[in-house]
N, C-alpha and C positions, 0 to 999 in steps of 0.2 A: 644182537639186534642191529640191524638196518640205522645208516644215519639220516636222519628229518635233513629234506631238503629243503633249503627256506627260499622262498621267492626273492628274487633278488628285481628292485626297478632298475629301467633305465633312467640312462643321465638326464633325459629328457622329460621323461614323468617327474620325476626326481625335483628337478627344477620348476615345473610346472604349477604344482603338491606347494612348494616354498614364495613363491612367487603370489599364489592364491591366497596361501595362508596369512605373507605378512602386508596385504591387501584386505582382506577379511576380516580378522582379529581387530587391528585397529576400526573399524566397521563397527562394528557387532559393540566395543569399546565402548564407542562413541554413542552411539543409539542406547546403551544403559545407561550413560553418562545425561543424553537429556530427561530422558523417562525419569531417572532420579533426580535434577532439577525442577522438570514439571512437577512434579510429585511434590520437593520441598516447597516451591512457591502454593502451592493449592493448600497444603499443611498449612503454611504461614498466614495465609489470606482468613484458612478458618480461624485459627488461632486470635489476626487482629480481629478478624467478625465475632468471635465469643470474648475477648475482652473487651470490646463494646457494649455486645449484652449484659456480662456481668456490672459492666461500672454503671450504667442506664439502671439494672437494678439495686444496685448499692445504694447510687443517690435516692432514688424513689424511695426505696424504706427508712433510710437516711431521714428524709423530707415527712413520712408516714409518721414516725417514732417523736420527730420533734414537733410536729403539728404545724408543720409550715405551710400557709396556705400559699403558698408560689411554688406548687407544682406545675402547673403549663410552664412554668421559666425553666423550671427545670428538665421536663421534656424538652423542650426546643432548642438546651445547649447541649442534648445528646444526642437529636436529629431524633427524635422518634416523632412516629407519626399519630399513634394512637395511644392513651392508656387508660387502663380501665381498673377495678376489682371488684367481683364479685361473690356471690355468696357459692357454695358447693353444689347448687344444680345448675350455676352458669346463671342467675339474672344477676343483673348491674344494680351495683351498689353507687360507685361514680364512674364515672366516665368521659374522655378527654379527646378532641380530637375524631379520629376514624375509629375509634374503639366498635366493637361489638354490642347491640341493644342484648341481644342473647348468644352466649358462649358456646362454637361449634366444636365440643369436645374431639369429637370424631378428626379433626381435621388435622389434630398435632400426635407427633409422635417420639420415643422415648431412646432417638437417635445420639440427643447431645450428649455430648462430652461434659456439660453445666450441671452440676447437682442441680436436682427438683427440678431440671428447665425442662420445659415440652418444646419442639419449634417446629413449626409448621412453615415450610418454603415454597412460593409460589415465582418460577423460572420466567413465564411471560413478566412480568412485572416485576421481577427484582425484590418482591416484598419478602420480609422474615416475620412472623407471627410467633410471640412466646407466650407460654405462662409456666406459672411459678404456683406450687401450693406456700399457704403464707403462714401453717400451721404452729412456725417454729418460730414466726416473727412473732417481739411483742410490743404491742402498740399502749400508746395513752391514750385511752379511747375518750378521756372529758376533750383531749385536745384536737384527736384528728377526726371523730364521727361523730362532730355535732356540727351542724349549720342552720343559722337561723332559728333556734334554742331548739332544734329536733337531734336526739343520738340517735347517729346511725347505726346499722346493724354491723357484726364483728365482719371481715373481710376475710375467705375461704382461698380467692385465687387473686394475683395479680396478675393483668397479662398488657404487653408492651409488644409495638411492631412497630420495624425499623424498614429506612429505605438502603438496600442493600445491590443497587442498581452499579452501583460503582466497584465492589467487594465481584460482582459478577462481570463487569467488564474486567478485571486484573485478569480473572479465571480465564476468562477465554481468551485475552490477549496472550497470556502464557502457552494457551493450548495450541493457538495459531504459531507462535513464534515457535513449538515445536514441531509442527506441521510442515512449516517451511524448513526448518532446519533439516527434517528429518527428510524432505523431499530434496534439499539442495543436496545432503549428503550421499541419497542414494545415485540422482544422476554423478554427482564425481563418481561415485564405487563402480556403475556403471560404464562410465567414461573410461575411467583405468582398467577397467579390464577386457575391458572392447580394445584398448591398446593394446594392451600385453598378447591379446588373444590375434590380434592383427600381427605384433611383432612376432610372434611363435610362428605364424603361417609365412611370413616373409622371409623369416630364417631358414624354416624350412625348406619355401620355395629356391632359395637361393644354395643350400646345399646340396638339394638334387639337380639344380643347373650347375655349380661347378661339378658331381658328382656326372653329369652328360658330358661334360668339356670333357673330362680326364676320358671318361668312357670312350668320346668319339675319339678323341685322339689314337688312342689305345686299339678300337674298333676298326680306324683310317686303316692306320699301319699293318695291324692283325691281317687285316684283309688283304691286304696287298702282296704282303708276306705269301700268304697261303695260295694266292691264284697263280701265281708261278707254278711252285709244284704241283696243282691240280692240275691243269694244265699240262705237264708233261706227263702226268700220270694218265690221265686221258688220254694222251696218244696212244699210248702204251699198250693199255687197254685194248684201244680199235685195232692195233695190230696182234697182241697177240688174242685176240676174238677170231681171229682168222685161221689164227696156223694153228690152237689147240687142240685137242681130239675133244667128242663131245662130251666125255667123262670130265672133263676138269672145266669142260664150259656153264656149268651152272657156278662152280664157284667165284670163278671168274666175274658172273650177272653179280652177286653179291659185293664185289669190291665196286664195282661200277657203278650198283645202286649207290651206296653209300658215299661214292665219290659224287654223284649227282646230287646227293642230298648236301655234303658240304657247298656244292657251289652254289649252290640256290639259295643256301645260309647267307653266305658271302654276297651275295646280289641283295637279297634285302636288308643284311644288314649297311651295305651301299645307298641300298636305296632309302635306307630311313636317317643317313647322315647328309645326304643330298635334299636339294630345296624341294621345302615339302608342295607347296603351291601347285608347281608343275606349269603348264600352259592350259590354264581355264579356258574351259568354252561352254555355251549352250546346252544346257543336254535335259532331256525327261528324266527324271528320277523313278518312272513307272515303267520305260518303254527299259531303262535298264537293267532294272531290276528284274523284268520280265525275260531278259536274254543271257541271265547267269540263273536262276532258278532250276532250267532244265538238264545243267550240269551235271546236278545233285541225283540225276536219272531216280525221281520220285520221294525222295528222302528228305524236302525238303519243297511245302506245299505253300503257293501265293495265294493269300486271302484276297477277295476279290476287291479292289480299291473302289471309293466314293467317289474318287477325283477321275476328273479325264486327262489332264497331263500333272505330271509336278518340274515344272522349270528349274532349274539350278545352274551355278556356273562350279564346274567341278572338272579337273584332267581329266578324261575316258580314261585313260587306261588306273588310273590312282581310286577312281570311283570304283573301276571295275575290285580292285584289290581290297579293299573297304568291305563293299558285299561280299566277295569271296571268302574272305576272311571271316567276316561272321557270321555266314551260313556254316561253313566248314566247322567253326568252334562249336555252332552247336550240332553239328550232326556227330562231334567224336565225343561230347558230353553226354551223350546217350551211349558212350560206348558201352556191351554187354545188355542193352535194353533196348525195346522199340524204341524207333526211333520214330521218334515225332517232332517236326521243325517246324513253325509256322511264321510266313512271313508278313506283315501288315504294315503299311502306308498311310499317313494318316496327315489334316493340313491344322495348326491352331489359330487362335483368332487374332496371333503377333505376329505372323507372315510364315511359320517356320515348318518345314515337314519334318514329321517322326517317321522312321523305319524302326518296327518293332523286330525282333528276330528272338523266336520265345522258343525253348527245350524243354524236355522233361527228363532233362540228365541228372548229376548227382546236385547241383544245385551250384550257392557259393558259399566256401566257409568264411565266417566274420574274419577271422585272424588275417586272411591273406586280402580281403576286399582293397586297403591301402596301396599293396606293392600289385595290385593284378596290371597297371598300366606301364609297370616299372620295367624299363628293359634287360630281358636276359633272364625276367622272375615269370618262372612256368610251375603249373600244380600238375601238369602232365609226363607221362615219364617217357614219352618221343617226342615233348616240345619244343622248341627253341625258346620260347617267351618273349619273342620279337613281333608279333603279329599284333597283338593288342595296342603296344607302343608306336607299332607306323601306322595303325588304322586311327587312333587319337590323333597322332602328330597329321594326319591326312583333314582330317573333320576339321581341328581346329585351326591350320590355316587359311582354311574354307571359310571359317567364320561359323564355326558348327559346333558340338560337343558330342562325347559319347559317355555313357552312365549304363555301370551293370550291376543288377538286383535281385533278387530272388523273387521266383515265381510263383504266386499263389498255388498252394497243390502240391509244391514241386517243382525241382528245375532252374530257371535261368532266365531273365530276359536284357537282352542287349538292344540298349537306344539309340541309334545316331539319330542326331537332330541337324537337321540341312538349313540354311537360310534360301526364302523363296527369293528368285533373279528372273524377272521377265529380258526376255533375250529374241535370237533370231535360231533355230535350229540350222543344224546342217543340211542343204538339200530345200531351203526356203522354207520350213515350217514355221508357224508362229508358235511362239509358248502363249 
């Protein structure tokens, strides 16, 4: 049997993965950690809110039992606002306070935690409404249902309501102080990984700038090295191009070509360690684009612009390489297929022009989207991978960018975006 290959991360996911986690977890910690305080204080509040009810009712039957007529003293030293008992279809037997004239059964329900307690909670007002069936109380009825030498009838329900305005501000004081909590801690979670995720990019940034130093260094020298020999090679060439018979003169075009292909190598890759700036001037971004299209001898067709000039300040000859380069990328990404190129011009309403440059080549795969501006990294297999790299490094000391995506359908589309420069053309035209 074959052995399982197992994915292996890198160092940098790796880190990433650990970095989130021990960001996260403490997070996630902490947010059960209020949720289960909120929780305990709301527990608690009900807990002292139904040891109020209970002890309100104690004393009351307390006060029932021994025939005490200083029940209202005894309401008003457990805050109740009402109290009543009545007979089992809800009319009033006595009644105290805000009691009910007639008993709204309907209104309580069989939530408490209080044996035999019903409570009925009303939220605008803070009020708590109980009763109590009183079936299992037993009273001296000579001493507590007579007044006035009349007995009164035996008592079916007691029912007591409390102001609970205060039991209800704890509650939502708690909910707030987790509200804030919960918001202050997610702006930090936030905060930290807005860092982390800043520091990861600047690390980054900072290892593929020292990874260009070492490269241009490398590239300086590489270069220089090599155009000696080309250079005598190419002499070489012109001469024996002349004395050899014509049978050995195609082979000969072969070494030449290829000798011409290194030195051109060598020239851009010069040219993209040399300042990228160049000497900006003036120029249409329409009128140029319009004078490198017909290169393409039809393979590559300009959509008709909106605009009547696009001013820029850009080197001609750096601009020209720019567009060259991304016509050219997409006319060989149609390699083995119609070729369809199209190019479009466009102004936004933050000053900046788009040059679109859209293929219907094989497209872009995800994996390489990261390294496509990296230099020397080509998905082609006669490319150098320097072309995308000087045309970035071009845009963006222009004050520009370039972005490449995949095209609905199919294919490819490459953005330069230009900053507009009202200027003077060459030859006194106005932009």
């Amino acid at each position: 049997m074959g052995r399982i290959k197992r994915k292996r991360w890198a160092p940098e996911k790796k880190e990433t993965l650990i970095t989130s986690l021990a960001v996260t977890l403490p997070f996630i910690i902490f947010i059960f950690f209020l949720i289960f305080m909120t929780i305990v204080v709301a527990s608690s509040e009900n807990l002292r809110l139904e040891n109020a009810v209970e002890r309100a009712f104690s004393d009351v039957i307390a006060a029932l039992r021994s025939g005490n007529e200083s029940i209202p003293n005894t309401m008003l030293n457990r805050n109740v606002l009402g109290f009543g008992y009545y007979t089992h279809t809800g009319s009033p037997i006595y009644i105290w306070g805000d009691a009910y004239r007639v008993l709204p059964f309907s209104a309580f329900t069989d939530e408490s935690s209080l044996a035999d307690t019903l409570i009925s909670f009303d939220s605008s007002t803070g009020r708590i409404e109980c009763m109590r069936y009183a079936q299992s109380i037993t009273f001296d009825i000579e001493n507590v249902f007579r007044r006035s030498g009349a007995v009164l009838d035996m008592p079916d329900i007691i029912y007591l309501s409390f102001d609970a305005s205060l039991f209800m501000k704890r509650i939502a004081l708690s909910r707030v102080a987790f509200v804030l909590s919960f918001g202050v801690v997610l702006v930090i979670y936030i905060i930290i990984m807005k860092i982390l995720s800043d520091n990861r990019k600047i690390r980054e940034a900072l290892r593929r700038q020292e990874n260009l130093v070492s490269l241009g260094e490398a590239a300086r020298t590489l270069t220089h090295e090599i155009k000696n020999p080309l250079s005598a090679i190419t002499l070489q060439l012109a001469i024996l191009k002349r004395e050899v018979s014509p049978e050995v003169l195609d082979d000969l075009m072969v070494i030449d070509h290829e000798t011409e292909r290194l030195k051109k190598l060598t020239d851009r890759v010069s040219e993209f360690l040399r300042n990228p700036v160049g000497q900006p001037e003036a120029l249409d971004l329409i009128a140029e684009t319009k004078a490198i299209v017909p290169l393409f001898h039809g393979d590559v067709r300009l959509l008709e612009p909106q605009l009547d000039v696009a001013p820029i300040s850009f080197d001609k000859e750096k601009l020209r390489s720019v567009l060259e380069n991304l016509m050219k990328n997409g006319v060989e990404a149609c390699d083995g297929k119609r070729i369809d190129v199209e190019v479009e011009i466009t102004e936004d309403s933050a000053g900046f022009f788009h040059v679109f440059v859209r293929d219907r080549g094989c497209g872009l795969d995800s994996s390489d989207s990261e390294r496509l501006f990296d230099p020397f990294y080509t998905t082609k297999i006669h490319g150098s991978g320097i072309g995308l790299a000087i045309t970035q490094q071009f845009l963006k000391a222009a004050g520009g960018s370039l972005k490449l995506y995949p095209r609905t359908g199919g294919g490819a589309v490459a953005e330069a975006v230009l900053p507009y420069h009202g200027g003077i053309l060459k030859g006194g035209g106005q932009l």
